[in-house]
N, C-alpha and C positions, 0 to 999 in steps of 0.2 A: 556142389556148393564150394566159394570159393574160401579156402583157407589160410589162416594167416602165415607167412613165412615164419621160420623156427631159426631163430639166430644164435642159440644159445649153445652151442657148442665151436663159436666162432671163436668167444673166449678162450677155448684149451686149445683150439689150430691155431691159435695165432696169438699168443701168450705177449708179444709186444703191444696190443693194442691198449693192452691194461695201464704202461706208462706214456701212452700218448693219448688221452682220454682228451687233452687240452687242443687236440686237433679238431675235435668236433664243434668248440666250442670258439676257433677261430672260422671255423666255415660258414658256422651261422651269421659270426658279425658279419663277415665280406657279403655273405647274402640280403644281411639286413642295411647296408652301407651300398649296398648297388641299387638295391630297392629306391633307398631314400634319394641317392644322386639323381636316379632318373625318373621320381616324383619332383624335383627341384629344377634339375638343367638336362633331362633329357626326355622323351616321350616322345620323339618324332613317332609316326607310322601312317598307315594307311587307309583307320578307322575312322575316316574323318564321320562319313556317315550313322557311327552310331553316335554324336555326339551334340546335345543342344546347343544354337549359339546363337548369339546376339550382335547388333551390326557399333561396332565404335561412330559418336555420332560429332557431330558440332554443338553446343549450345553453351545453354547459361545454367548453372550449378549456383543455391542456394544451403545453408545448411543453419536449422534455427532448430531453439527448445519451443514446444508449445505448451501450452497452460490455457485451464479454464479462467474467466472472472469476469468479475462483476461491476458494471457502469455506477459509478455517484458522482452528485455535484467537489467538484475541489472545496468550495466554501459556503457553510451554511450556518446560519445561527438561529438558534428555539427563542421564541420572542415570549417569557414570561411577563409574570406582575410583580411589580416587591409591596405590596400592599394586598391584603383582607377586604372580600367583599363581592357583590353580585356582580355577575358578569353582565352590565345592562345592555352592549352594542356591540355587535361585531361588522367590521366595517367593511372584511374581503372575504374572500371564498378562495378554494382551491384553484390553484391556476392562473390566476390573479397578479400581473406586474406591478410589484409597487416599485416607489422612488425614497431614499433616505430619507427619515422626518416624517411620512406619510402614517394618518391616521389609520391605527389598527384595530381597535378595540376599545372600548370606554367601560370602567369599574363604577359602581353608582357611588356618586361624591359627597351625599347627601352627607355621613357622618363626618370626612373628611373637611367639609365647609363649615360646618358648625364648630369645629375644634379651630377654624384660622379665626373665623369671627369671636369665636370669643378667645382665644388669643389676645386678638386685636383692641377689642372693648380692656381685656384686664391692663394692656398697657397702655389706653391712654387713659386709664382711672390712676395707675402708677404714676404717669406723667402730671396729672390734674395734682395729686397730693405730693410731687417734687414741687410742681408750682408753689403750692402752699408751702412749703417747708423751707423753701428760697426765702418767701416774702417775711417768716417768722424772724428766719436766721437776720434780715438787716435788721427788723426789731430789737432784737434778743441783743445782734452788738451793738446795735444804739445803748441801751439800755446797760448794757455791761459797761460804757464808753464813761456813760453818767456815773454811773455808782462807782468806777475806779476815781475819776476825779473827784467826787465828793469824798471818798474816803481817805485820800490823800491830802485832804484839808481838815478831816475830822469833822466833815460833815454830817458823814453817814458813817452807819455803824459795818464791822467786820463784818458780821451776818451778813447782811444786806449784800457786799460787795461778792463774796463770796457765793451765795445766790445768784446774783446775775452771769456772774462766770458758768456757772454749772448751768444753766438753761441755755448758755448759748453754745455749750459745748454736745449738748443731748442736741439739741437741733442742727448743730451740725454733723450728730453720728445719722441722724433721720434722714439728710439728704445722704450720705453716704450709702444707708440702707437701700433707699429708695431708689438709686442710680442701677447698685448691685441688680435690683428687683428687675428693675425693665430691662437689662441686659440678659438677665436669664431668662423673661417672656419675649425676649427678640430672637432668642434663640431657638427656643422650644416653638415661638411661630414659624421660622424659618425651618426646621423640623416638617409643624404640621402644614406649613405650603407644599413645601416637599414633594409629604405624601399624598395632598391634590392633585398634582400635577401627574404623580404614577397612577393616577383614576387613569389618565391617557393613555394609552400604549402605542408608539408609534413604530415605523420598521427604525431598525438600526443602521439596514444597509441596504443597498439596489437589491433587487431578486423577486422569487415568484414565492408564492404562496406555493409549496409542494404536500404542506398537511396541515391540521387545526384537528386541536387535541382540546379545547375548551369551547364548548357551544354557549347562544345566549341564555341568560335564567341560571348557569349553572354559576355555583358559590364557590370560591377561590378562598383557600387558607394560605396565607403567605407566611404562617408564623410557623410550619410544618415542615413544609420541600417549598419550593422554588414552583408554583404553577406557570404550567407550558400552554400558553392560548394557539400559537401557531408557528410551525417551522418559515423560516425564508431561504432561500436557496438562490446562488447565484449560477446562472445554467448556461454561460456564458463562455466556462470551461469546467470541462469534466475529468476528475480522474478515475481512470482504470486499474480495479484491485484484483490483478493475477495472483493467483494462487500456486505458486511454481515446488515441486517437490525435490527435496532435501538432496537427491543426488543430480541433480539438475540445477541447482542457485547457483552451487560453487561458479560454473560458469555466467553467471548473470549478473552483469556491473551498471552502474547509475552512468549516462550519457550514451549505452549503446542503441543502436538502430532497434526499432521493434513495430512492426505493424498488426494491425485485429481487424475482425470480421465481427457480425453479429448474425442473432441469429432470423434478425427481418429483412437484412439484407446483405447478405452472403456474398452476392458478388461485385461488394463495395469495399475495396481496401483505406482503412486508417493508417498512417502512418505518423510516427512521434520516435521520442527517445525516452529513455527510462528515467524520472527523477529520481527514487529513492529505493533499496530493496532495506526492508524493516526488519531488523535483527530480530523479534522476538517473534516463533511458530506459533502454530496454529497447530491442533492434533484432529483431525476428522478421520473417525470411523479409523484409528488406529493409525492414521496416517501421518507423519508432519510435512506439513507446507507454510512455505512463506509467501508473506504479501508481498509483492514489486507495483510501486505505485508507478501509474504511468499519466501524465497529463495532456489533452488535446481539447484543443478549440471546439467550440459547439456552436459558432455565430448563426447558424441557421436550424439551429436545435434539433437536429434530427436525431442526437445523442438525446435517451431519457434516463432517468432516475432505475438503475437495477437492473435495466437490459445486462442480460447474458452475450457475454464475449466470448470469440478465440483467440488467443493470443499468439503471435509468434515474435519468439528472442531471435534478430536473424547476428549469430554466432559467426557467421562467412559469405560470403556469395564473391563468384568469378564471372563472369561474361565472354561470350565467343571462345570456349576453348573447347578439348577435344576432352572427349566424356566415353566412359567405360563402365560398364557394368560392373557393380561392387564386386558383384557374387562370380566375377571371372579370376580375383585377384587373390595370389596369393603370395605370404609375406616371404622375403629375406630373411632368412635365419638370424643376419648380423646386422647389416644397414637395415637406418631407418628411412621411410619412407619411399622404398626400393620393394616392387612388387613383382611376382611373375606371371603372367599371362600365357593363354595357352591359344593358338591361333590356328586358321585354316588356309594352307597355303597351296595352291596346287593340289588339292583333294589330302594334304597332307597336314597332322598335327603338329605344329614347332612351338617350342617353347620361347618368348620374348621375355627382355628384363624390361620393366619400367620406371618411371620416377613420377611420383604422385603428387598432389595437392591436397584440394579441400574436397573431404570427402562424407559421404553421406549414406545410408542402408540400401539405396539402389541404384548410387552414380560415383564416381571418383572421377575427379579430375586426372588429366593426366599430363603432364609435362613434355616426357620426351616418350618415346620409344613405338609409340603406335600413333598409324594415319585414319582419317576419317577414312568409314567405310570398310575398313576390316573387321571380320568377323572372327568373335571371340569364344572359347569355349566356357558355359557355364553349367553343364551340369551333363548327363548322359538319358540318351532316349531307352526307356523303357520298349525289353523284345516279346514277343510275344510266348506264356509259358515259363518266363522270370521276370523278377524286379530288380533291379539296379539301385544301387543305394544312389539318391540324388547327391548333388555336387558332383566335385573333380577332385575328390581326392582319391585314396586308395577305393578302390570300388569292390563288392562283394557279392555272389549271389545268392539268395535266398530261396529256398526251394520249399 
């Protein structure tokens, strides 16, 4: 059995080593500082074959956030009643293109008509007795007309004159009354025509019928909520409500590039830019996400109401340049954007510097330092009898 070396009397032969203790502690650094140089700027050798790699390519490099969401109309409006009462007609059905003005619904008018009619009846009984009250009042100043010149001759007596003043001044408070009167039943009719007229329900705007929330027979209270007979929706343009999560918005601005898929037809890309990302979250299942609305045409409606989207923010995209495997790259200690590369040249490992772009989990762009078709080192081939720690960095065996 093999036993451990016994050092300890190396101390009393060699009594100096006690004040240079700090030598051992400069060995290590030089070792951990040659280590590290030739993990960084040096590794040449001649393992090329134990090591995975991948070929530097030509192409086009994309780099976006994606998010779930959800297809709805941009604009819709719920078409209530502002009036009390049976729901006697419904005009459309689900699916249904109406036009602005178009009959939607009809409320039974039956109590509504009764109230403009007699309305109508109380004011021209109003009007009937201003008539009369016109015709008294020229009596009444005739009358006053007499009695002030007879009494100015001592005709007739004070009484007398005095009385005719006062009747002609009562009938002219009557018409005053009576003008007041029809002007308040003018008004209270135009009130209950009004509410005739809301027996109608017409659309408000262009769009489809997309739901109906009131069937007919059923009984609407308007003095309660606001009854909903039917949604209309314009389908004309729809917006897209991604759900983008919280360490992912910061990058997400109103006017950039974004296209989505769905999930009936997957291999149709939309294309749009972002109108709005909505300050206030959402928390699902512990999570916070924001809404980014996204708006696109639907002239041929193949966009529907709720369809499930994928979304993508495209954050970069390069075309025709030279493209490198992420997972070969590793950083500069000080410059940014300055990576090192590990290549196979001549059956030999070299280390490359390069300068990067737009990058992404399985491609970096790459600006200068490597050509298509070179082959890069990404990770180490597993030997038979051990495991190799995957990557290229410091490597380890595990037994």
């Amino acid at each position: 059995m093999l036993q451990r070396p016994d050092f300890s009397g190396l101390a009393s032969r060699f009594p100096q080593l006690k004040d240079k203790r700090w030598l051992a502690s400069i060995v290590l650094i030089a070792v951990l500082a040659a280590a590290l140089g030739w993990f960084f700027f040096g590794g040449d050798g001649n393992a090329a074959a134990s090591y995975r790699t991948q070929a530097v390519i030509r192409g086009n490099l994309e780099k976006t956030v994606t998010a779930l969401a959800q297809i709805r109309p941009k604009t819709f409006v719920d078409v209530g009643t502002q009036v009390s009462g049976q729901l006697r007609k419904v005009e459309v059905e689900i699916g249904d293109t109406v036009k602005k003005g178009q009959l939607i619904a009809q409320i039974d008018p039956t109590v509504y008509q009764t109230r403009v009619l007699a309305g109508r009846a109380k004011i021209e009984n109003l009007k009937a007795q201003l008539s009369q009250a016109r015709a008294q009042l020229v009596l009444d100043q005739a009358r006053e007309e007499r009695a002030r010149s007879l009494y100015s001759t001592n005709a007739a007596s004070k009484d007398s004159f005095q009385l005719a003043t006062a009747n002609l001044k009562i009938n002219e408070g009557k018409i005053d009354a009576f003008e007041a009167q029809i002007k308040e039943m003018e008004a209270t009719l135009a009130g209950d025509e009004a509410n005739l007229s809301y027996t109608k329900i017409h659309a408000p705007q262009d769009g489809v019928i997309v739901d109906q929330i009131a069937f007919e027979g059923q009984t609407l209270n308007a003095n309660q909520t606001a009854p909903i007979i039917a949604r209309i929706a314009d389908l004309d343009v729809m917006t897209v409500w991604a759900q983008v999560a919280e360490a992912d918005v910061p990058r997400v601005t109103a006017g950039m590039p974004v296209y989505f898929t769905t999930l009936g037809m997957p291999e149709k890309r939309y294309s749009a830019t972002v109108r709005q990302v909505l300050p206030t979250p959402q928390t699902v299942n512990d999570v916070i996400l924001y809404n980014v609305l996204i708006d696109i045409p639907n002239k041929e409606r193949e966009l529907m109401t709720n369809m499930t989207a994928q979304v993508f923010f495209v954050l970069g995209s390069v075309k025709d340049v030279i493209l490198a495997p992420t997972a070969a790259l590793r950083p500069h200690p000080r410059e940014k954007d300055v990576y090192f590369v590990r290549v196979i040249e001549n059956g030999q490992v070299k280390n490359k510097r390069i300068a990067v772009g737009l990058q992404d989990r399985n491609l970096t762009e790459v600006k200068s330092g490597l050509k298509e078709g070179e082959q890069v080192v990404i990770g180490q081939v597993q030997r038979s009898g051990e495991q190799k720690q995957k990557g290229i960095g410091f490597g380890g065996r595990i037994r």
